[in-house]
DRENFI-284454 format. One record per residue (C-alpha): x, y, z; residue in three letters; chain. Coordinates in steps of 0.05 Angstrom, whole numbers. Layout:
N
X;Y;Z;ALA;A
...
***
This chain:
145
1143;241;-204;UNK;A
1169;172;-210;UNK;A
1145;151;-148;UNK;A
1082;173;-164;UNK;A
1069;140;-222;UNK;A
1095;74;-194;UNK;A
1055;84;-133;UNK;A
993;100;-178;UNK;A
1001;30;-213;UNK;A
1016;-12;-155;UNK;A
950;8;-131;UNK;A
912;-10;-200;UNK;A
950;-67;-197;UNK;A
923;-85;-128;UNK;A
849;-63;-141;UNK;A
844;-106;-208;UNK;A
875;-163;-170;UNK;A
831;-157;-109;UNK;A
764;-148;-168;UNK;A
795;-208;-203;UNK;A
800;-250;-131;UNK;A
725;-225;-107;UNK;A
704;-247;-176;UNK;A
731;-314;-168;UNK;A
716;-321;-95;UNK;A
633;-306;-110;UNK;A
591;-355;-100;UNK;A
532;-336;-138;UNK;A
520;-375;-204;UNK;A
549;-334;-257;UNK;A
498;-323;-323;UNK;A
523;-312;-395;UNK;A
483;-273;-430;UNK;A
488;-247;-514;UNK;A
508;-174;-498;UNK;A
445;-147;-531;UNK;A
390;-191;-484;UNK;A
448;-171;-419;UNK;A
434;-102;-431;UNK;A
362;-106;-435;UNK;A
370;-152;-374;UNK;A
401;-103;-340;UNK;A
360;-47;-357;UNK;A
301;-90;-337;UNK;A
331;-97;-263;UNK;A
342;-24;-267;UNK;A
268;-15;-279;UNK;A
241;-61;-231;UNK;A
290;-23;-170;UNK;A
261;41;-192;UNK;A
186;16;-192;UNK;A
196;-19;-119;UNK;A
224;57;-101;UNK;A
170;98;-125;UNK;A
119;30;-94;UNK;A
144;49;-29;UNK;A
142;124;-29;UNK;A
63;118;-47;UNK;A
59;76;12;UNK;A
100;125;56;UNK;A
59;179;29;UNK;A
-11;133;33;UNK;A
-24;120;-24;UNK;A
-31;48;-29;UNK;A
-81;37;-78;UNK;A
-23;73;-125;UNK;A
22;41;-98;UNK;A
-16;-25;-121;UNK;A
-35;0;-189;UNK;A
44;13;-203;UNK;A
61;-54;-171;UNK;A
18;-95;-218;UNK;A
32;-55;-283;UNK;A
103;-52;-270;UNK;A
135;-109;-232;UNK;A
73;-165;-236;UNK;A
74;-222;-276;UNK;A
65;-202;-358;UNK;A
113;-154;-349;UNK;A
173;-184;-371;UNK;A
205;-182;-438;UNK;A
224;-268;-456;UNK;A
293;-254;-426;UNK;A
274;-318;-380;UNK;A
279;-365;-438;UNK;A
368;-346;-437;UNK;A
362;-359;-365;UNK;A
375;-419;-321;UNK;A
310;-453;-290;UNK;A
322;-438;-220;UNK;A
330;-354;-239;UNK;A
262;-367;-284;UNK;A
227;-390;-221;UNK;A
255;-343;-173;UNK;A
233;-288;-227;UNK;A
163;-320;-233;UNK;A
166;-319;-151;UNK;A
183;-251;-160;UNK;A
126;-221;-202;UNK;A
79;-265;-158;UNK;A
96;-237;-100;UNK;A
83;-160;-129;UNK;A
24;-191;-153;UNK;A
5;-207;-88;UNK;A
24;-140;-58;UNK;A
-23;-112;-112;UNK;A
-82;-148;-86;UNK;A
-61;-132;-8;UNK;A
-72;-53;-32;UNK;A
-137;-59;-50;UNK;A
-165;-102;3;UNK;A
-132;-60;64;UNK;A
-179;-10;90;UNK;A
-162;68;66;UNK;A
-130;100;106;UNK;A
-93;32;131;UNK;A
-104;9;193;UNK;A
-60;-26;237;UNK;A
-78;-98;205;UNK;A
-76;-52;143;UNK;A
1;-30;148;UNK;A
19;-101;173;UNK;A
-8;-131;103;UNK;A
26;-79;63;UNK;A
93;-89;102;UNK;A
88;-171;103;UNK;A
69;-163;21;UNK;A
130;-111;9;UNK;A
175;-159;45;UNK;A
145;-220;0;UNK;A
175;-174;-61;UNK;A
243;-158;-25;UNK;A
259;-229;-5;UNK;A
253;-245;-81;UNK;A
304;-188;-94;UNK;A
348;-207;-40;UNK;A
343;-279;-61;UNK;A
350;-280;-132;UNK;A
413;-224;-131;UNK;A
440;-272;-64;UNK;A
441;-333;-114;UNK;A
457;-302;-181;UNK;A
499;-251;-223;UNK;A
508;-236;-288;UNK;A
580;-243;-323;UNK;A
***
């Protein structure tokens, strides 16, 4: 039983020393946040993964001039909630970039013909990928502590 229990710790031991080192060893800059505005923070990003899900099931299913609608109400610029102003200016552009660019895809959905054509489902991918490079970017370049 011993053994086990030694064993058992050694292994914590390792994991919170390997999660301490990949901590360290990230590159990303690291942003403080109050714990109240991280959680909303958090819960924001939370929001804005789900609302890029259900965008791209409408468009899966057809449904891009949903899939528009929900882009703009949910993810387009106005949306946010002043969590910007605790945040570095570089994150506050790439959000800005990031609202834009669903903002963008909004107007794509209701200019492509319905159903989509071929230059149709080109627009929508090109203005889905405009939102997804802001993603990738912004959680490339940043984390939260």
């Amino acid at each position: 039983m011993r053994g086990k229990v030694l064993g058992l710790l050694a292994a914590l031991t390792i994991a919170a020393s390997a999660t301490a080192a990949a901590a360290s060893d990230d590159p990303r800059i690291a942003i403080d946040l109050p714990p109240d505005v991280r959680e909303t923070f958090l819960e924001h990003m939370r929001t804005h993964m789900t609302s890029l899900d259900e965008v791209l099931q409408l468009v899966g299913a057809g449904r891009v001039r949903e899939a528009g609608t929900l882009a703009r109400k949910e993810m387009a610029i106005g949306q946010g909630l002043g969590i910007g102003r605790h945040m570095p200016p570089e994150f506050r552009e790439m959000g800005f970039a990031f609202h834009r660019a669903a903002d963008d895809f909004a107007r794509v959905t209701a200019t492509v013909a319905d159903p989509p054509d071929a230059a149709g489902w080109k627009a929508l991918v090109a203005g889905l990928a405009g939102i997804t490079t802001q993603c990738a970017g912004c959680h490339g370049a940043f984390r939260v502590k």
